[in-house]
Each structure stands twice: as C-alpha cells, then as structure tokens.
MARMIKOL-104543 format. One record per residue: z negated, y, x of N, C-alpha, C, O in turn. Coordinates in steps of 0.2 Angstrom, whole numbers, plus 5000, padded with zeros to 4 digits. Each point is the difference from the previous one (the first is absolute). Example, Ala and Ser with C-alpha at 12.3 -4.5 7.8 and 13.67 -1.06 7.14 Angstrom:
2
496149725066500050064996500050065004499749995005 500750064993499950065004499750054996499950065003 
END
This chain:
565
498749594881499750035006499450044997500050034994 499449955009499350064999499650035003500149985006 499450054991499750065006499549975001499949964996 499550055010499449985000499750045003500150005006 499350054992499550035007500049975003500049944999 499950075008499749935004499750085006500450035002 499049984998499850055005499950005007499850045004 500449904998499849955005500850015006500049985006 500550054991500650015003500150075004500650025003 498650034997499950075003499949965006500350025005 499349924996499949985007500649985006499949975006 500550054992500650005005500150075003500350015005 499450054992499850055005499250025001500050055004 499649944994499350005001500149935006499750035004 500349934997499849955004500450055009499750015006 500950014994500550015008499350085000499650015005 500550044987499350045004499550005001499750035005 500049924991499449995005500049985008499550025004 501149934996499949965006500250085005499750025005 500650004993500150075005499650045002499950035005 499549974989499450065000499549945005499750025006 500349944993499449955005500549995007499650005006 501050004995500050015006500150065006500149995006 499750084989499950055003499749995005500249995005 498850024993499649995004500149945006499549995004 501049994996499949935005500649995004500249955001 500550125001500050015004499850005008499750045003 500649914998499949985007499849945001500149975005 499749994990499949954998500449964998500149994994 500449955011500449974995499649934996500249984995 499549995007499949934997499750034992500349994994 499250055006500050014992500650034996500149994994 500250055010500550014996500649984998500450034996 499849915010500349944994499949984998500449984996 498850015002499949974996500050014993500149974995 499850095005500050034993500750024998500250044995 500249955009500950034999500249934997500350004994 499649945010500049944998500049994993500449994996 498850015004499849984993500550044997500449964996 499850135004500150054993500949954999500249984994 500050015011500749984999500049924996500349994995 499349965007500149944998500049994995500349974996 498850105001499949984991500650034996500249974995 500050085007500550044995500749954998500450004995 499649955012500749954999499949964995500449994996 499149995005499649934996499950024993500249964995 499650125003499950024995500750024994500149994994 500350055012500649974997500349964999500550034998 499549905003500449955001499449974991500449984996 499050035003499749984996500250034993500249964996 499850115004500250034995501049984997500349984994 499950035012500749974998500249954997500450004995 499249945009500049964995499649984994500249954997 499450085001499850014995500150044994500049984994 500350085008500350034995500849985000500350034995 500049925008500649984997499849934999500549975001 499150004996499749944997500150034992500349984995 499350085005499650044995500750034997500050004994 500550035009500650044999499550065001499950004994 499850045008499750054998500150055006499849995006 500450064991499750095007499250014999499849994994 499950025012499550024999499950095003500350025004 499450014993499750084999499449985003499749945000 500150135002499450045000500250054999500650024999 498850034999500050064997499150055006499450005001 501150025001499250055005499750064996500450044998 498949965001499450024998500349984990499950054996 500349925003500149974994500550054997500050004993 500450045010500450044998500749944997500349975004 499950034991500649964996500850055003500050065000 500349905001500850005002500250064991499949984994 500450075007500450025007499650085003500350055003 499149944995499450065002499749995006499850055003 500249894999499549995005500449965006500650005001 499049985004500649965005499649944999499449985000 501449975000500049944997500449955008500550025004 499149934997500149975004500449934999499749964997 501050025004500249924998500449965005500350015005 499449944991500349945007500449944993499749964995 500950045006500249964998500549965008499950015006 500649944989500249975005500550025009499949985005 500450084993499950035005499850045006500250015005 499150004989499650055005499449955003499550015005 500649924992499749925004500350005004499750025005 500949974996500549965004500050045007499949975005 500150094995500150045003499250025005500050005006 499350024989499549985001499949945005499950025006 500249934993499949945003500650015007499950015006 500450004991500450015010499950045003500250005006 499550054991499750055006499349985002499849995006 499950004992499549975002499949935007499650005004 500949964994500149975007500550025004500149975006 500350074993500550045004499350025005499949985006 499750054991499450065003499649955005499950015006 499949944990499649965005500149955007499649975003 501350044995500249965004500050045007499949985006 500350084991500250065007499350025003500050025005 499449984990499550025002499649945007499650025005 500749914993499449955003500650015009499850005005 500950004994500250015006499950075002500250015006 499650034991499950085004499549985005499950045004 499649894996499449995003500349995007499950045004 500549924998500449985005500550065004500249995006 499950074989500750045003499750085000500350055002 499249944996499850084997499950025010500049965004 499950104998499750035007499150034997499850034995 500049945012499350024995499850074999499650014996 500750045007500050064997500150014993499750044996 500849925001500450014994499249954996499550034997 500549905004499349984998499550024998499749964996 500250085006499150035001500150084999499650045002 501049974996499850074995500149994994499649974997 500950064997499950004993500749955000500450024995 499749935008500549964997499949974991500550014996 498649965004499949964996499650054995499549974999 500550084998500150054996500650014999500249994994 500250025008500650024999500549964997500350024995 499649935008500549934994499649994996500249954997 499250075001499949994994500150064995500249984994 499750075007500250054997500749984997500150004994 500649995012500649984998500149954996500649994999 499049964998500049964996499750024994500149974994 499450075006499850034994500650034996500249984995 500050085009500650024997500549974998500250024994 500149935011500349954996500149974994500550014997 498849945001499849974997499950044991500249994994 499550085010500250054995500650014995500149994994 500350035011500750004998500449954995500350014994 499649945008500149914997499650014992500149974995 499450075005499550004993500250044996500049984994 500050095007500050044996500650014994500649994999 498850044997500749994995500250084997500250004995 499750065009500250045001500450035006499949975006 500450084993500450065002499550025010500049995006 499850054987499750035004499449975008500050025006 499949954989499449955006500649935003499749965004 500750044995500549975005500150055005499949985006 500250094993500150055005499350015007500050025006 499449944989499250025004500049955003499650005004 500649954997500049945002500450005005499949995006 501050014991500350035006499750045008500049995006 499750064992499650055005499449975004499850025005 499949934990499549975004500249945005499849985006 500750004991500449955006500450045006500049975006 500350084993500350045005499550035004500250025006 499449994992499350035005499749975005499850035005 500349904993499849985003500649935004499849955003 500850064996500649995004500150075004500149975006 499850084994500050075004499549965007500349975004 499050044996499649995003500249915005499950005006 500349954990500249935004500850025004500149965005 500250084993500550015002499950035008500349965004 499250094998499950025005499449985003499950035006 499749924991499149975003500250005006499550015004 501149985001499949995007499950055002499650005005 500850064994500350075001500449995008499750005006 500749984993500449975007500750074997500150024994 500150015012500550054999500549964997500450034995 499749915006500649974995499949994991500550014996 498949985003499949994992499650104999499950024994 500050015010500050064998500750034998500050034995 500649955007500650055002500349984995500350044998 499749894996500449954998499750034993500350004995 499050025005499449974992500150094998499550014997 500950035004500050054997500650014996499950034995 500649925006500650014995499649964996500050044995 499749925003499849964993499550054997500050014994 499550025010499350044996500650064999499950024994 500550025009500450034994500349994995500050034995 500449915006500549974995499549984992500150004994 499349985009499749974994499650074998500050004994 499850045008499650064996500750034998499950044996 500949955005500450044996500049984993499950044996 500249875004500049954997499450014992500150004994 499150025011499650004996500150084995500149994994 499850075009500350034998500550014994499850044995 500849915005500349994997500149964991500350014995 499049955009499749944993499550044996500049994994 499750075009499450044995500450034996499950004994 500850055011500450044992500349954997500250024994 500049905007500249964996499649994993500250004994 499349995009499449984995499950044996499949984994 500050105007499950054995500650034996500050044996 500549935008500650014996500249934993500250014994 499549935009499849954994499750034994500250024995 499249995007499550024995500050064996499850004994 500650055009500550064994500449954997500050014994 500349965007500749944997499549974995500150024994 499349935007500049964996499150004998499749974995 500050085010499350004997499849955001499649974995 500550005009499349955003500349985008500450035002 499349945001500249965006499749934999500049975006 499749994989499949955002500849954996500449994995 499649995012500849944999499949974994500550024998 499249944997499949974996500150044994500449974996 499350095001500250054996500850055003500350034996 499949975011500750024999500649984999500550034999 499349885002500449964998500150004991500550024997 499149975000499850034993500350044997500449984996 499750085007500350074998500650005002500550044998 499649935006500849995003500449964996500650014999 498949914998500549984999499950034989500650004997 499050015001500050064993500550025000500449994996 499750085011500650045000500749954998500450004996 499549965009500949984999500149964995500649984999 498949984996499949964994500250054995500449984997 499350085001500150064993500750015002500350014996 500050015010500450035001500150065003500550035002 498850004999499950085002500549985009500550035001 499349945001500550015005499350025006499550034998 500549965011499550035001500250045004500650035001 498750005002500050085002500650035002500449965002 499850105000500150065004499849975008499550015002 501149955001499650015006499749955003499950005006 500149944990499749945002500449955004499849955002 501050065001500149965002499950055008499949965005 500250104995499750025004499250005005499850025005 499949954989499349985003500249935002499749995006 500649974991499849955003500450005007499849975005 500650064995500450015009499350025004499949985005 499950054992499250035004499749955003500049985006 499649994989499749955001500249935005499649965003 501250034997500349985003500050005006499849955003 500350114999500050035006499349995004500050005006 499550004992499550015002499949925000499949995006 500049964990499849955002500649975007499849975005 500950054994500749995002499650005009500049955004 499750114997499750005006499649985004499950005006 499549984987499449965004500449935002499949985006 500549994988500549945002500349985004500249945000 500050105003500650035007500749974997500349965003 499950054992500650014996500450055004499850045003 501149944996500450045002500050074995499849994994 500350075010500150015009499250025001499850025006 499749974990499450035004499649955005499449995001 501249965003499449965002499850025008499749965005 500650104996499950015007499550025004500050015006 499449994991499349995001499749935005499549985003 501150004995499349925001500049975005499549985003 501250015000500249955006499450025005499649965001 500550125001499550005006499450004999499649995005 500250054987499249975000499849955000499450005002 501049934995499549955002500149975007499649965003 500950074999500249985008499250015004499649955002 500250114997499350015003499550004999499650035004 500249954990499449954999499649965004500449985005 498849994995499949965003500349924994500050014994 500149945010500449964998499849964992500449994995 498950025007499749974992500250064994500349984995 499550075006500250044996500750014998500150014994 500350005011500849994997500149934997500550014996 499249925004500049974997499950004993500449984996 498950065004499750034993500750054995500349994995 499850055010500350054995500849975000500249994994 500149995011500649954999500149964995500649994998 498849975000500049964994499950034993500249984994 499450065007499850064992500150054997499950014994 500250055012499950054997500850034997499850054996 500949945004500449984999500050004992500350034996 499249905004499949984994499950034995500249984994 499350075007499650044996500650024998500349974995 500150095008500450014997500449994994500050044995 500449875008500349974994499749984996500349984995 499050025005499549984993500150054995500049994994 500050075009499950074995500649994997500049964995 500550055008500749984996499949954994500050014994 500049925010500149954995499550024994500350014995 499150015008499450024991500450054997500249984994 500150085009500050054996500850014996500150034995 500449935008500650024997500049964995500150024994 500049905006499949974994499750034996500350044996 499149955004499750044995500050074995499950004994 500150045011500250074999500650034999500050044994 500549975009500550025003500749974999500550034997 499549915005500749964999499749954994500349955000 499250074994500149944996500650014996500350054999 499949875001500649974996499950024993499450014998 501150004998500150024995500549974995500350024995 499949935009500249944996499849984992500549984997 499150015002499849974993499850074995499749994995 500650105007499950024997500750044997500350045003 499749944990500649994997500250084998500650014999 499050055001500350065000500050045008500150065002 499949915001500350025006500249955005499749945001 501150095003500449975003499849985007500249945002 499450095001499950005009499450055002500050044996 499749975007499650035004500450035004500449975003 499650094997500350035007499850025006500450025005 498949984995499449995005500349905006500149995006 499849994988500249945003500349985002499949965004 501050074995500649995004499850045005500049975006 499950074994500050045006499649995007500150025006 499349964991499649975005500149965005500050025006 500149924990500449935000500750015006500149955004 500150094995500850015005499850045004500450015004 499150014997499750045007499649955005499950025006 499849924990499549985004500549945003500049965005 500550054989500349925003500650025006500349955002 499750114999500450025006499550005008500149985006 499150074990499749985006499949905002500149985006 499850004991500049945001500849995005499949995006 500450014993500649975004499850055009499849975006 500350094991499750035007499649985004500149995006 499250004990499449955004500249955002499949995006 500349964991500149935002500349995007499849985005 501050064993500449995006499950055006499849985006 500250084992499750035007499449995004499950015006 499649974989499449965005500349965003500150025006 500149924993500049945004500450025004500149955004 500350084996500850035007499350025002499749965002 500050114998499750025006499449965004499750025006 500049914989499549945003500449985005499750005006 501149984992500249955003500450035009500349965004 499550134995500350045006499350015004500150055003 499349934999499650015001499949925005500249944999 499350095007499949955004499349995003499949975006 499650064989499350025002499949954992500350004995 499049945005499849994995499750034995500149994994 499550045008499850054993500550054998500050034995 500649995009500450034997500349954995500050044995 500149945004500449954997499749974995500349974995 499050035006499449974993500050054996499949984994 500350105008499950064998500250014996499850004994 500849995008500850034996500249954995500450014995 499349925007500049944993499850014996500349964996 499150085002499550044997500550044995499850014994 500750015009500350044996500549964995500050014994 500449965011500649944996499849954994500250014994 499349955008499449984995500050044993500249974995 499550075005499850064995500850004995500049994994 500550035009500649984999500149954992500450014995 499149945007500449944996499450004996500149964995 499350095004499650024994500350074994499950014994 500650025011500150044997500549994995500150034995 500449925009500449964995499749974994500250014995 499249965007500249974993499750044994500049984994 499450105009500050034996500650044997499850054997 500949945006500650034997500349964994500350024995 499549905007500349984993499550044994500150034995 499349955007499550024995499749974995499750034996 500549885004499949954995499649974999499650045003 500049914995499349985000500249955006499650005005 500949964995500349965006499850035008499649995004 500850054994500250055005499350035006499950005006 499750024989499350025000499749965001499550025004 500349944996499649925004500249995007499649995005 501250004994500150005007499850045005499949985006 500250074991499750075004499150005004499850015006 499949964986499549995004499949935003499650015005 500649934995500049955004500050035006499550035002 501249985000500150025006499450075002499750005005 500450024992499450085003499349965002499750035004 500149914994499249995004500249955004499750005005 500949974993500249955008500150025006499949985006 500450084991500250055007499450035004500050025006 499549994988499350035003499749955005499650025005 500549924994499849955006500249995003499749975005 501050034995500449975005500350055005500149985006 499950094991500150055007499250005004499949995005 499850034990499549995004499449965005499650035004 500749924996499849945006500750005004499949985006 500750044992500450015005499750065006499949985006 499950094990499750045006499349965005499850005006 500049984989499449945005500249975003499549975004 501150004997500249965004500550055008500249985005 499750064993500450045003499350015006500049975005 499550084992499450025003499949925006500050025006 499949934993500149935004500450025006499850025005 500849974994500550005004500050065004500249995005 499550074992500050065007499449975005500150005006 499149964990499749975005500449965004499849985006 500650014993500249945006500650045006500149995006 500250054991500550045004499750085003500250035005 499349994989499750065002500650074998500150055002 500349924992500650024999500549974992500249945000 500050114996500649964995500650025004500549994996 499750035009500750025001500149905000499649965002 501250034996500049945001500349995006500049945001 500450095003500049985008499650015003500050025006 499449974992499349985004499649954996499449995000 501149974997499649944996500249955001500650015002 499349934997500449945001499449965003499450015002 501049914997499749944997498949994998499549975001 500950084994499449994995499849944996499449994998 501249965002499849944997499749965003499649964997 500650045008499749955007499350035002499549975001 500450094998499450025003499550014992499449995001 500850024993499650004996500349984992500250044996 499649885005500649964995499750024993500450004995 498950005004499650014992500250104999500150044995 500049975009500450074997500650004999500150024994 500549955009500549975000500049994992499950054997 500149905001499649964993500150064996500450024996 498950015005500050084995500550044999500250024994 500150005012500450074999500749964997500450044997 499849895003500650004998500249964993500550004997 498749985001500050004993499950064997500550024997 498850035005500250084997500750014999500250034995 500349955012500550045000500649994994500350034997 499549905004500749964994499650024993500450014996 499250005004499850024992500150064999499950024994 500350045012500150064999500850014998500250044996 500249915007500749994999500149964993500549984998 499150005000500149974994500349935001500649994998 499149965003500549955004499449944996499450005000 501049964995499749954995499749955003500349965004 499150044994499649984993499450065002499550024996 500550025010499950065002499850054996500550034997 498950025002499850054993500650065001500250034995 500049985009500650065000500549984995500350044996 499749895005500849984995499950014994500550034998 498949964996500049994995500150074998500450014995 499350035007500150094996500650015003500450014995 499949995010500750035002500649954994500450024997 499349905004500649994993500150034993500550024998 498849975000499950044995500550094999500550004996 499250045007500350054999500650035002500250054999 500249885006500749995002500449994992500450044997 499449915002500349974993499850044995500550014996 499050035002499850054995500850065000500350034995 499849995011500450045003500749994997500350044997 499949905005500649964998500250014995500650034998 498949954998500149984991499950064997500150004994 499550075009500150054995500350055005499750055001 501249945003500150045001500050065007500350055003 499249914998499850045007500449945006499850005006 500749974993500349965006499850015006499749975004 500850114996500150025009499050015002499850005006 499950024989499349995005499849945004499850005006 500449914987499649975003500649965003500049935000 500650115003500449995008499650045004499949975005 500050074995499550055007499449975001499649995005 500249984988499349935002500149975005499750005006 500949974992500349915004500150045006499549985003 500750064999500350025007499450035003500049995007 499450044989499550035006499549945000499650005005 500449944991499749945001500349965009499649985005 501150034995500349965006499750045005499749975004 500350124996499750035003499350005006499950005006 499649984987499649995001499749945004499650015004 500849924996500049965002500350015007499749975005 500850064997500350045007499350015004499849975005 499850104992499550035003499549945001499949995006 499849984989499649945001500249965007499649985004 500850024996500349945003500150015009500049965005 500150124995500150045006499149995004499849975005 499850044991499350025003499949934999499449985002 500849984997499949925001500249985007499749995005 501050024994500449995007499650035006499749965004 500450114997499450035005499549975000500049955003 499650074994499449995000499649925002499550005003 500749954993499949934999500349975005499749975004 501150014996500549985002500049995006499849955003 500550115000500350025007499349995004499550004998 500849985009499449985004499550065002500150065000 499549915001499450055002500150055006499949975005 500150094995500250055006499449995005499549984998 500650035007499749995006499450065002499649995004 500550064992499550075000499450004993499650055000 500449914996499449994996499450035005499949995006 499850054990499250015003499649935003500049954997 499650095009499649935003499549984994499749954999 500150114997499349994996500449954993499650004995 500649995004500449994994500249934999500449984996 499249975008500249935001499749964993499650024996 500849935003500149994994499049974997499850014994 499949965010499449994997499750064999499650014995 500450045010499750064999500250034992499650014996 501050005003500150034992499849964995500050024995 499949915007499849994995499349984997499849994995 499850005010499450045002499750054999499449994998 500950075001500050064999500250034992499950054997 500549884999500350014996500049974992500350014995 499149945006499849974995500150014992500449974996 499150095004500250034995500750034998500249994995 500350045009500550014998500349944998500250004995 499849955008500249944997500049984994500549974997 498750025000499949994995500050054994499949984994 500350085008500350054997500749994997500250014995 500249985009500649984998500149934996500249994995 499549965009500049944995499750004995499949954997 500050115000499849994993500550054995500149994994 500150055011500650034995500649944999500149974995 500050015012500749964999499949944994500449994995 499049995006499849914995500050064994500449984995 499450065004500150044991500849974999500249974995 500150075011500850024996500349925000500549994996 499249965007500549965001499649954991500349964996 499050085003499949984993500450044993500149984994 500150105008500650024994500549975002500550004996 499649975010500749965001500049944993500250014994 499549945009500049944997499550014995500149964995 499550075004499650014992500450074997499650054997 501149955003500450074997499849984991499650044997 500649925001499949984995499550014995500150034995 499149965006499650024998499750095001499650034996 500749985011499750065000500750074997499950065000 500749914999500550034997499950004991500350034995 499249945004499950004993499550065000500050014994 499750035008499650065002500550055001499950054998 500549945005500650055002500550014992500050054996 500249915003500249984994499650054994500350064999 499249924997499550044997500050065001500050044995 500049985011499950065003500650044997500050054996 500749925006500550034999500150004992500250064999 499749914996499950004993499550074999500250044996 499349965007499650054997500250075001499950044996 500349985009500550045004500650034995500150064999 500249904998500550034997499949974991500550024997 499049965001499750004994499450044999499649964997 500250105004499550045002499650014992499750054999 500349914998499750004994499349955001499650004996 500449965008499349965000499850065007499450034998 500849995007499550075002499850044994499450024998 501350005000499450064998499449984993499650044999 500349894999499749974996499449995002499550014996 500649985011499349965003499750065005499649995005 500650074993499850055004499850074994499550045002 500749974994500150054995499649964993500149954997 499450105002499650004994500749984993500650014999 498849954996500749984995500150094995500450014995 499150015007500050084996500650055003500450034996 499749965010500350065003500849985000500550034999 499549905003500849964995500150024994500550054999 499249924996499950044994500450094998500450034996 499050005009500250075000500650025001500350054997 500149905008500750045003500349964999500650024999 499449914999500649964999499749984993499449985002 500650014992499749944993500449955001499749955001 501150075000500349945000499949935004500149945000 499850115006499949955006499449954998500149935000 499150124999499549954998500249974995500049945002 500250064992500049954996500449945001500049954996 500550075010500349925003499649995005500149945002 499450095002499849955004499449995000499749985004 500150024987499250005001500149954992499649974997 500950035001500149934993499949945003500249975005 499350014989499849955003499349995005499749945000 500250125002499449985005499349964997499849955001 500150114995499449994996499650045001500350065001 499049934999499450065000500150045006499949965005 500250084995499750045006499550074999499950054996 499949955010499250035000500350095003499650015004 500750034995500450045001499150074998500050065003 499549924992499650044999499449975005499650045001 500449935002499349975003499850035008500350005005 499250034993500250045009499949965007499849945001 500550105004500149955006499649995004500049955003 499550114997499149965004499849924998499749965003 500650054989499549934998500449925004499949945000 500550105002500849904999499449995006499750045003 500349904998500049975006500449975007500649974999 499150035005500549995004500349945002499749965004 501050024994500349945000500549985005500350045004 499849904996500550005007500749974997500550015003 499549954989500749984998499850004992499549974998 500950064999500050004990500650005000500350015005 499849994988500850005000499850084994499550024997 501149995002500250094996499449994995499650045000 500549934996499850004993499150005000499750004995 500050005010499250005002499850035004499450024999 501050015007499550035005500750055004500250005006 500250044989500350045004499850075002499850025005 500350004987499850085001499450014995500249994994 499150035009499550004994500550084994499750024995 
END
C-alpha cells in the first residue's frame, strides 16, 4: 500500500459549495438550478468512480494537505477505498433523488432554498467521508445537520414542525456531546488527527505502557454520539416520524444517507483507533477497550435488527415502514461491525452503499404511489400493477434486493456478515439476521400485496389517472430507474465492486498503510522507530527534507516518489 498527494480530491466539497453559493442568487429560479445541482452531483460521482479505480490499480490512499500544513498539524484530507465507495454512492444516491424531486417537489418547496440546501448537505457529507481528523469530522457533522435542520422543515407544515424538534434536540445533545469527546481525546492522546491516534494507540499497547486512564470510557462517548446519528439501539427514536414528514425526495435523500454518516464514523474510527486488534502483539494479551466495545455494539446490533423490523412489519402506512427499515437495515451494519474482521468489515460496507440505493429509490418509489392514490395508507392503495406496471418493475426489484433475495445486492453483504458471525462466535446474532431477513420479506411483501396486488379501490382521486402521473412524472421515473439499474449492477457486478469493499475492510483493520500514507515518515519515526523501520525497509529514497510548496501536483505515485515532501 502507498500514499499519493493528489489535491484534486478537496473537489468533493469545493464543487456541492460552490454549486450552493451559485444557487443562492437564483432562487426562484428552477431551470438554472438543476442545472447546476445536476452537474455538482454527476461530476463528483464520475470523479469518484475515477479516483477509485485508479487508486486501487495503483494500491494507493491519496492525501491532501490544506494551506500546505503536513499531518498531524494541519487538516489533512483522505479518500482511500472506502471513503470512494462511499463517496461514489452518495453522489448518485444525491442525484437520483435530486432529478425526481423535479416531478415531486410542491413549487413552494421549489423555488425557495431547496437547491442550496442539498448542496450544503452534501458538502458536509462528503466532508465527513474525507477528513482525516477528529475534529473537523465534528465541523462537517454541523454543516451537514444544518442543513438537515432547515430541509427537515423547508415546508414548515405543522406536521414536519411538531416531529423536527426531537431530532434538532437529540443532535445538538449528540453534538454537544462529540466536542467534550474530542477535548477529552486530545488531553488523552494530544492530537485529534485519526492517523496519529492510531499511532499513539497502537505504540501504547506495543511497549506495553498500556493505554490511557479513561479511554474505554471515551470510546463509549464517541460511540454514543455516532450510535445516534446511526439510529442505533435504543437511540433510534428520532427517526421514524422525522422522515415520516419530509417532502418525499428528501426522505428519500436522508433515508438512504444520513444514517450512514453515522456508521462511517464508526467504521473509520473504531478499527483504527479504539478497537485495534492486538493480536500480533506478543507483550500484551487483549485490549480491553476492545472487548468491551465489541459486546455493546454487538447487543445494540441485535436490538436494531430485530426490533426495527417487528416495528416495520406492525406499521400500515408506507413510509412508516421505509422509516423504520431504516432502522432494522442499520442493524446488519452494526453486526458486522461487532465481529470487527476485515471480512466482516467489507460486508458492512457492501451492504452499507447497497442499502444507500436501495432504500432510497424504495422511498421514490413510494413518492409515485402517493401520486396515484394521493396517499401511503395501504387501504387506500391497490392495483398499482395494472395501473402502473414500469413502477411495479421498480419497487419490487428495490424491494427483493432490500430483503436480500439472490443474485440480488442485499444478499451479498448480509451473507458475508452472516457467516463472519457464525465462524467467530457470534451465532445467536447471525440467527436474529436469518429471522429479521424473513421479517423483512413479510413487510416487503405486505406493501406489495396492498399496494400492487389487491384490486384497485373505487375512491382513487379523479386527478390521479394513470397517464396523468405519469405525465407529471417523468423525471421521478427516471430517477428511480437509475437508482434501481445501479443496485441491480452491485447485484450482478457484486464481485468486482466487492473487491473495493474488500480492500477497504483490510485497511480498516491493518491501519498501518493509513497511517503511512497519511503521517510524515518523521513524526512515525518520532513516536514509533520501531514501527517506521518496518514500514519504511525497503522503501528507498525518501524526500522527508524537501518542502511542500515545491511537490507538484500529482494525481497517482507510488510511496517511494511522491508521498511526503
């Protein structure tokens, strides 16, 4: 594995802000500002789909470094494989739900700050996914909730007023709670950049000093705070009815992603920092950070799995039931971060971008069906196949790939992290798998039945005939068909795109090529010798005195040329 500047990867949040700042002024204005929403989402997909494969050609992380400040003084930005993978699915997650919000949006919602706003929440996002810092994971957070706060209530309808205060609480508790994290890290370990705490972390438990006073208590902190944005048991009581009252595109958007962010922080921070394995270090027996964790997450994980999908499958409203899947879902991320294996951990992310596409054209496809009934109650729905067979088509491939049902992308991360479960121990979880998978197919199967199935009720709205929605509907169509044809390409192209997943989970719990391709070979040196001279034998020349104004700007080197001036 090696490192490479590549400066070209800050464009994943310079491209959503700008596009946010140009569509300030042009409020009220929708044609120009699809079009530049358009564009910000398409290029950022493209560009991470480019980098990705390029840097896993190359084996290589790529760094930046902001105003030439070198890691771990300055803020360092990285995009390895799963901050691609991840990258790349939010970006058409975003633009799928963007090009259907054209068809579902109310033009009040239209033609004020919709289209600033999702770009803002993708800035943050995308932030989140890069940085390789503590701290500025917290500012990123903030900029993404900021503007989740404002889309949350864009309608200002007494229902999404009543519903969007428990979350703008829960998350300023949440936030709140990540700052005394952070400042409690940084007394522990003097620094916050993840790539030097990993460092320091794994130094300590290598000499044997043992680590801090206190650190397994941090990491329950940090836990907790990501535990929440995740909608992890029990904090997931936020969510159901705020995405209940969303406009449809939007609950689409944040139903597929922001969940996610969440389980990102996690996955980055506990391998790396927190739960590294300590296996191969022959004067200490166990981390006890690590057990510890490990047996709290892997309880919430049962509670998520199973208790979401019971309360999906007691619900008779469609977005109630996408809500709360939202949660169950999350469930089988959090398992496989309980095993905590590099197996384990791919599956995790497999499944975590699959699921980003596949809930989220489920809720677009949801947004369709109220056009036609004027309504998700499902005793106000019926013969949706007969009256609209290309959504038919859509929502029950989304659906089978949500339930995991083979050659299907749900299957491939749920068997994985089933079988990881099995073989290290965790049985009884991946039996609460098998059982909330049956579950899930139940609820699927239900909003099939209503909705699709059963004959068409005699009270459908006059305005609602079937050319008319789809007339009116275009774009949400081709909104969804672009989500669905992605998942049915992680379905059947699982193999190649599981090799990225793969990688990802290797580097995740081998944290020795991050902190390599992140951290100067000086400041290694300084806190680990031992470490750098195994991971730098061998290399060759490196340029360790050369300053960093002069490098120029590269887009693939391998270590030994163009890491760290």
């Amino acid at each position: 594995m090696s490192g490479s500047i590549n400066n070209f990867i800050i464009l994943f949040c310079v491209i959503p802000l700008a596009a946010g700042l140009l569509s300030v002024p042009l409020v009220g204005r929708s044609f120009p500002s699809r079009v530049i929403g358009t564009l910000s989402f398409a290029s950022t997909f493209l560009l991470a789909v480019y980098l990705l494969i390029q840097g896993y050609a190359d084996n290589t992380i790529y760094v930046s470094y902001m105003g030439s400040w070198t890691a771990p003084f300055g803020i360092s930005v990285v995009f390895d494989n799963l901050s691609g993978l991840l990258l790349a699915t939010a970006s058409a997650v975003a633009l799928g739900s963007y090009i259907h919000s054209y068809s579902t949006n109310a033009s009040h919602i239209e033609r004020g700050y919709f289209h600033p706003l999702i770009q803002l929440l993708m800035f943050g996002v995308n932030l989140s996914f890069l940085t390789g810092d503590i701290f500025n994971l917290f500012v990123s957070f903030e900029i993404m909730l900021m503007a989740s706060y404002a889309l949350l209530t864009i309608g200002a309808s007494k229902k999404q007023m009543s519903q969007a205060y428990k979350y703008v609480m829960l998350n300023l508790l949440a936030s709140t709670i990540f700052v005394i994290a952070a400042g409690m890290a940084y007394g522990m370990l003097g620094t916050l950049n993840m790539a030097d705490m990993a460092l320091i972390v794994k130094t300590k438990l290598a000499s044997g000093e043992g680590l801090p006073v206190g650190f397994t208590a941090l990491a329950v902190m940090f836990l907790l705070v990501f535990a929440l944005k995740g909608a992890f048991f029990p904090l997931w009581f936020w969510l159901p009815d705020t995405y209940y009252t969303c406009p449809i595109s939007i609950a689409g958007l944040f139903g597929g992603m922001l969940t996610k962010v969440g389980v990102y922080a996690v996955v980055r921070t506990f391998p790396l920092i927190f739960t590294q394995s300590v296996a191969d270090i022959a004067s200490v027996d166990v981390n006890p950070t690590r057990t510890t964790i490990l047996w709290i997450i892997a309880v919430a994980a049962a509670f998520t799995m199973f208790l979401g999908v019971l309360g999906a499958v007691s619900q008779h409203e469609v977005r109630r039931i996408l809500s709360i899947h939202v949660i169950s879902q999350v469930g089988y991320m959090v398992f496989g971060l309980a095993i905590m294996t590099g197996w384990a951990l791919a599956g995790c992310i497999f499944y975590m971008i699959q699921h980003m596409v596949v809930k989220c054209s489920l809720f677009l496809c949801c947004g369709i069906m109220e056009k036609h009934a004027g309504s998700d109650d499902l005793d106000k729905l019926g013969g949706l196949l007969k009256r609209d067979t290309l959504l038919g088509v859509l929502f029950f491939v989304a659906a089978m790939s949500l339930v995991g049902l083979p050659p299907l992308s749900g299957f491939f991360g749920k068997m994985v992290i089933i079988q990881e479960g099995w073989n290290n121990g965790l049985w009884w979880l991946s039996i609460i798998g098998l059982a909330t998978g049956a579950l899930t197919l139940l609820s699927m199967l239900k909003i099939w039945s209503y909705g699709y199935w059963n004959p068409e009720p005699k009270k459908y709205p006059q305005a609602a005939k079937p050319e008319n929605v789809k007339s009116s509907s275009r774009s949400g169509y081709i909104g969804i068909a672009m989500l669905v044809v992605l998942a049915l390409f992680l379905g059947f192209g699982a193999n190649p795109v599981y090799k990225f997943a793969d990688r990802a989970g290797e580097q995740l719990v081998s944290p020795d090529a991050y902190i390599m391709a992140v951290l100067p070979k000086e400041r290694i040196k300084l806190v680990n010798p031992e470490l750098a001279a195994k991971l730098y034998d061998g290399i060759g020349h490196d340029r360790m005195s050369e300053p960093l104004d002069e490098e120029p700007m590269i887009i693939s080197a391998s270590y030994n040329k163009e890491v760290h001036p």
